[in-house]
C-alpha positions in Angstrom: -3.4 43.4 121.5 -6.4 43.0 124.0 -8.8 40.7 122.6 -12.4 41.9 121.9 -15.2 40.8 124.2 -18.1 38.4 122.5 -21.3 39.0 124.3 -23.2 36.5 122.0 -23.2 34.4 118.9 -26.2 33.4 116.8 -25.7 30.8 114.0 -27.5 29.3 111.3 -26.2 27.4 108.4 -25.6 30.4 105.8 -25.8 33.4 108.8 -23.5 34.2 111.6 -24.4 36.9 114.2 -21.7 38.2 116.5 -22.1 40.7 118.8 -19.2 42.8 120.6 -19.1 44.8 123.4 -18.6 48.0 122.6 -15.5 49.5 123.9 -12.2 50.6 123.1 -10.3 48.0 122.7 -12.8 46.1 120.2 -11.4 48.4 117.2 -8.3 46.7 116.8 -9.6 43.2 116.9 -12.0 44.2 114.5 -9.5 45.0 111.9 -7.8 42.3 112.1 -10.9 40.0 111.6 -11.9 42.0 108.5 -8.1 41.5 106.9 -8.6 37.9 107.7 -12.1 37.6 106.0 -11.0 40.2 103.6 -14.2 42.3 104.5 -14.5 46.3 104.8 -11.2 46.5 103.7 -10.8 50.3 104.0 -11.6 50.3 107.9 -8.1 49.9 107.8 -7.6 54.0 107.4 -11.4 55.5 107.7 -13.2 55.7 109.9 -11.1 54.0 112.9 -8.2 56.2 112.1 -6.9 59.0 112.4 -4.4 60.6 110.2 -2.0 60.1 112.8 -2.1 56.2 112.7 -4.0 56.8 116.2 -7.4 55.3 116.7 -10.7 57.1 117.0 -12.6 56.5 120.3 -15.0 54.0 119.8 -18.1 55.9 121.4 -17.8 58.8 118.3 -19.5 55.8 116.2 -23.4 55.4 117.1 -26.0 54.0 115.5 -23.7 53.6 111.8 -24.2 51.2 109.2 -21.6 49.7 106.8 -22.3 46.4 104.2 -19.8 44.7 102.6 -20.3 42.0 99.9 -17.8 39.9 98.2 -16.9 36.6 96.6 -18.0 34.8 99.5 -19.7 36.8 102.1 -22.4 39.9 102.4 -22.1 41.3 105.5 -22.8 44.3 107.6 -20.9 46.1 110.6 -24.1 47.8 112.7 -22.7 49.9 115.6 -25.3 50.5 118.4 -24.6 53.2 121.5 -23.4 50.2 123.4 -23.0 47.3 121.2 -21.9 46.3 117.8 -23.1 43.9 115.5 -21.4 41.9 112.5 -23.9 39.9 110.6 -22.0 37.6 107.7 -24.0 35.9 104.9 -22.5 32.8 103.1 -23.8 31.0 100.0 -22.8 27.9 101.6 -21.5 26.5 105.0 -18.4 28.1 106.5 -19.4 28.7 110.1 -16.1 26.5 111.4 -13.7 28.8 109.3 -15.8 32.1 110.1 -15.7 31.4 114.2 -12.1 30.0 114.1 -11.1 33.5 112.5 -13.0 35.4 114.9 -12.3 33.3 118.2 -8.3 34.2 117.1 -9.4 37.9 117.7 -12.2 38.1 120.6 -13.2 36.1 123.3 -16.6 35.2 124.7 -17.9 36.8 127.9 -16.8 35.4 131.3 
């Protein structure tokens, strides 16, 4: 699995920003980081898949919306036409366990 690409990061204490690059490779990695923060935990069949265990081409998702709340985060997954955007909200500080999940599963930019 390719890694997704971070274009930038912004942080404060109880908010974390990151925003991908959109392409096709970036669905995968996305997964995997929601498993791991146990966030939009039907992504795993709609809307990235098909049926046929295939995924969907990334650019048939523009300009969608999808929140997720749970025990310890609220986030939302914004897909632009060339970016996307996950936005996480904590109660409390967990920016070193939120980036070391993500950094498993994307890189930053060259």
């Amino acid at each position: 699995m390719e890694k997704a690409i971070i274009l930038g990061v912004n942080k404060s204490k109880l908010r974390d920003v990151y925003v991908f690059k959109k392409e096709k490779k970036v669905i995968e990695p996305l997964i995997k980081i929601f498993k791991k923060l146990k966030l939009f935990n039907y992504y795993e069949s709609y809307p990235f898949k098909e049926e046929s265990g295939e995924y969907k081409a990334v650019n048939e998702f523009i300009d969608l919306v999808y929140h997720d709340k749970t025990q310890y985060y609220d986030a939302d997954l914004i897909i632009g036409d060339k970016k996307i955007f996950l936005i996480i909200r904590t109660k409390e500080d967990r920016q070193q366990q939120i980036t070391k999940i993500i950094t498993k599963f994307a890189d930053f930019k060259k």
